[in-house]
N, C-alpha and C positions, 0 to 999 in steps of 0.2 A: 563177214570177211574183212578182216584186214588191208588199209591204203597202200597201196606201195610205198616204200619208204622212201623214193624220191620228191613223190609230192608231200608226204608228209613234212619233209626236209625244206620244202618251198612256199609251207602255210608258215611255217617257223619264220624264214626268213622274212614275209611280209608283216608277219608281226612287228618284229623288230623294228624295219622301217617306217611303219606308224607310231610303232612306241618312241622310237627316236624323232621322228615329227613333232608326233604331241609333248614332248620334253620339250624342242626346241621353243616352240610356240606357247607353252608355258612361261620360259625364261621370259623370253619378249615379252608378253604380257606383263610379267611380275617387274622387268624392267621398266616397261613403260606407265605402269601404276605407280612406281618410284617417283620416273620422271615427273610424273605431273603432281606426284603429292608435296615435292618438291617445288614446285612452282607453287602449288596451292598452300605453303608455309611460306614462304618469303612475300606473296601477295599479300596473307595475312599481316608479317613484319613490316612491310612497306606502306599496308594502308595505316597501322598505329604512328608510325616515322612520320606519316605525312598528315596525319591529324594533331598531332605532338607539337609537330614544327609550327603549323600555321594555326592553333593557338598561343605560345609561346612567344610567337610574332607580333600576332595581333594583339597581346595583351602590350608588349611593348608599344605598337601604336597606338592603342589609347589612353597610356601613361602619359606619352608625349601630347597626344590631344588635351588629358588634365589634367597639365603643369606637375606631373606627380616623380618622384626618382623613383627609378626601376628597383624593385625591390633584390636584385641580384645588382651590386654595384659592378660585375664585369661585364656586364652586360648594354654596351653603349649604342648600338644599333639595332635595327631591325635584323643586319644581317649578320651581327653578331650571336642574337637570338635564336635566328636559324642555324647557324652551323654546330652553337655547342649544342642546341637541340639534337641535332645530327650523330655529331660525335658520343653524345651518349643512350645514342640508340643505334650506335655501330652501324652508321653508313655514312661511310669512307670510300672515295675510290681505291684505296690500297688493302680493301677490308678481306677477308677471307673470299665474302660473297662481296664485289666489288656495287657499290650505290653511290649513285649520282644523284643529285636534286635542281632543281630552278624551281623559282620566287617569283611571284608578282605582289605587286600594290594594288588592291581591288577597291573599287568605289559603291559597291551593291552588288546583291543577290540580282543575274542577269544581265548587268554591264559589263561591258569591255572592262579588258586589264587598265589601268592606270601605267604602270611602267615594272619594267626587270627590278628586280631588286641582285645588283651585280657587284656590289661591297660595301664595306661599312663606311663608306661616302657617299651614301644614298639616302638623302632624309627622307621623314614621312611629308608625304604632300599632304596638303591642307584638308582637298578632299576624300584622302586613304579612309573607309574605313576597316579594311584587314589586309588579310594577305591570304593570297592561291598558293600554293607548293604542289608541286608533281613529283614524287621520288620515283627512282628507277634503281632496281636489284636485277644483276646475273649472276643470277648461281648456275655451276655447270650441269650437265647432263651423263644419261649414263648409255640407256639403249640406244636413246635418240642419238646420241652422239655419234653412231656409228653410219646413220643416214646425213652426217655432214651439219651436223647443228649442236655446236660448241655447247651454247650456250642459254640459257631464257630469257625474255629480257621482259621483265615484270613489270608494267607500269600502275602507279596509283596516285590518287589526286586528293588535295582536299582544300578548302576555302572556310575561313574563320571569318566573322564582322564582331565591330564592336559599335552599337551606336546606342543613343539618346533613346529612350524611352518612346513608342509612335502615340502620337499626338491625335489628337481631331481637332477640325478646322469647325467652328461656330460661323452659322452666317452670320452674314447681319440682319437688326433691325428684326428681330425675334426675341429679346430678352429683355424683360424688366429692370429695371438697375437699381433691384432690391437683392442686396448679400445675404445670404441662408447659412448659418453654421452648420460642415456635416458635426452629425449623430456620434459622439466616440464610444457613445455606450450601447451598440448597437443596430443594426438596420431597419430601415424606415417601415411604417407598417402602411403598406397601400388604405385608404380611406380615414384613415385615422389626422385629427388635427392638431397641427402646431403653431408655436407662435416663432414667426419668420424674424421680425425685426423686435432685438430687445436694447438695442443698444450699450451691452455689457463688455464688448472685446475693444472699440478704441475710443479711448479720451474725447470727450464732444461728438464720437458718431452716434448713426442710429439706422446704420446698416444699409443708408443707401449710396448709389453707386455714381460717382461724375464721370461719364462717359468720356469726355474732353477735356476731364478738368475742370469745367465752369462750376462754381460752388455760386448757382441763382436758381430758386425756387422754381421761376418761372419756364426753364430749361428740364429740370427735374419734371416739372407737371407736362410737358410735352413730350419727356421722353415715356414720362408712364403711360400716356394715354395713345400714344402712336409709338411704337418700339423702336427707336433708332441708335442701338449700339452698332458701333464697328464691326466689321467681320476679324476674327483674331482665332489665333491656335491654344489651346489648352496643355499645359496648365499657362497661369499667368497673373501676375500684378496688375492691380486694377484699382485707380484710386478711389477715397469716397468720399462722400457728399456730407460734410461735416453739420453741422444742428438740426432743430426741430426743424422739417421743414413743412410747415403747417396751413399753407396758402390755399385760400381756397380753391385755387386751380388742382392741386396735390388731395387735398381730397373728394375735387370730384372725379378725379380719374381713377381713383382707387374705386371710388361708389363703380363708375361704369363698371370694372370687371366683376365685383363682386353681384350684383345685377345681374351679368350677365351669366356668371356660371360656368363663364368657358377656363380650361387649363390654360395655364399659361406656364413660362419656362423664367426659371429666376437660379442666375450662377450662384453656386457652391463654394464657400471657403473652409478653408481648414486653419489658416492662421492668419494675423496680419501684422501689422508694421508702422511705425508714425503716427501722427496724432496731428488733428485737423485742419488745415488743405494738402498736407504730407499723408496725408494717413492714408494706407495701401490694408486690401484683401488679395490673399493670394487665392486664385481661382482653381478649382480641382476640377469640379463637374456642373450639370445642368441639372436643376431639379423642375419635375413637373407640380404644380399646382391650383386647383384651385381655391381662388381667394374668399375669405369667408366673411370679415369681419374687418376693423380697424378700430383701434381705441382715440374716446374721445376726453376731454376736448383736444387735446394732443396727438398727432399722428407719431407715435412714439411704439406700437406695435400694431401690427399685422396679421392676421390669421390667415391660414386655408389650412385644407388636406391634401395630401400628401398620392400623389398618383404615381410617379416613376422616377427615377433615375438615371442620367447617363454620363460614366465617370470619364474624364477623360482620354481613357483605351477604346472608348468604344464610339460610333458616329453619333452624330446629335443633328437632331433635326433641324432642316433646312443650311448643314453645313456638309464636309466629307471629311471621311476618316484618312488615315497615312499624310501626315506630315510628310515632304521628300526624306528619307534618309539620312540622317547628319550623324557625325563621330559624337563621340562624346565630351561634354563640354567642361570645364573647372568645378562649375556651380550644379552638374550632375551627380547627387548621391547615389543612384541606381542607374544602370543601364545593362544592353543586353550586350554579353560576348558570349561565343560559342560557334560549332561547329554548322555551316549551312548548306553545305556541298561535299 
């Protein structure tokens, strides 16, 4: 049997009404998938803006840390740096999508800001080593907008450093003040022996080390047989102990350790400088060994083998690693810039 055709007429009409529900509720959804994809594009544009700026920046601060001209000569400030960074990543307050930015001077990863950077009368402090930028993007809305909200307001951050190479701190009174040339042809082979002192890199040396300066046998024989260098940061200049130095104090303190068998730690150079009470080793790393041997009647080389390594990046025994933070200095051919935040 057939519906009456009023109620037929009244299953029609509730269709409708849910078809036109689920239309409406459609829209707004599709709407507000907009909205937010819109947001979720300008977050994207705002985080490159703000990684952009405070590298750009910070490279600038550590040009001015060493003595170098900015390789963009319009470029005369930090916050000159930042703005045309700005400008040509289209955030302008008058921009389509309108962006705004703030600058800070940052001294490390987890320190306080340093200061605003608020115009191009703003030098770098001494202890800058980068710069924090926050940019902020409103682009409008569309469903949203109809619940009273103009606009989004998208923030993103980011923080650049540039500093010196991190150091380790040598204790003291742990190293032999015997100079070791690194290896250029290669890495060390644990157990295998070498000869430590040849005296071929400076004029009258022979590869030992004057702690203080004092160029007396008698000092040299006391620091080999009780270890008392300075405590100091790697890498580093370190003068040396210019002639034979053949006393018999100097060879019986080499006898003890080779006797004894034990490792011992003797600084690393890579080049040096000057010629005899001038003559410098520049210090790279610690090498471990022990000593095997010494030539006679001359204490003119030195033997052992060869147990570890630790180059200046890394801690060395009975010292600490990380150096404080510092920019980058004149005499710095590498150093770290990049994005840390």
């Amino acid at each position: 049997m057939n519906a009456p055709r009023a109620l037929r007429d009244g299953e029609r009409g509730q269709i409708l009404v849910i078809v036109a529900g689920g239309a409406v509720a459609l829209v707004l959804l599709m709407g507000l998938v907009l909205d937010v994809g819109v947001a979720i594009f300008n977050r994207r544009d705002g985080q490159n803006t703000s990684d952009l700026m405070s590298l750009a920046s910070t490279k600038f601060v550590a040009d001015v840390h060493q003595n170098k001209p900015n390789v963009d000569p319009s470029v005369t400030s930090t916050y000159v740096a930042l703005n045309k960074t700005a400008l040509a990543n289209d955030c302008r307050a008058d921009g389509a999508v309108p962006c705004t930015w703030k600058a800070w001077f940052v001294g490390g990863v987890g320190l306080p800001d340093i200061s605003p950077i608020l115009s191009a009368a703003d030098a770098v402090p001494d202890n800058a080593l980068g710069v924090r930028v926050e940019v902020t993007r409103k682009p409008g809305t569309f469903i949203i907008g109809s619940m009273g909200i103009a606009n989004w307001n998208v923030g993103t951050q980011a923080t650049a450093i540039a500093e010196s190479p991190t150091t380790a701190k040598v204790g003291a009174s742990g190293l032999l003040p015997i100079a070791y040339k690194a290896d250029p042809s290669g890495p060390f082979q644990p157990g295998q022996v070498y000869d430590l002192t040849d005296g071929k890199d400076l004029p009258g040396g022979f590869g030992y080390i004057a702690w203080t300066g004092t160029n007396d046998p008698n000092s040299l024989a006391t620091s080999i047989c009780t270890p008392n260098n300075p405590e100091f940061y790697l890498p580093k200049w370190l003068l040396g102990d210019p002639g034979k130095s053949n006393s018999s104090g100097v060879r019986a303190c080499l006898d003890q350790w080779i006797a004894s068998a034990q490792t011992v730690l003797i600084p690393m150079y890579d080049q040096t400088t000057g010629n005899g009470n001038s003559a410098k080793y520049h210090i790279i790393g610690i090498a471990a060994f022990v000593l095997t041997s010494r030539a006679q009647p001359a204490v003119d080389n030195i033997r052992g083998y060869f147990v570890d390594i630790y180059p200046y990046t890394e801690p060395v025994p009975g010292g600490t690693s990380g150096n404080p933070s510092t920019p980058p200095s004149p005499t710095d051919t590498s150093f770290f810039l990049g994005l840390v935040r």
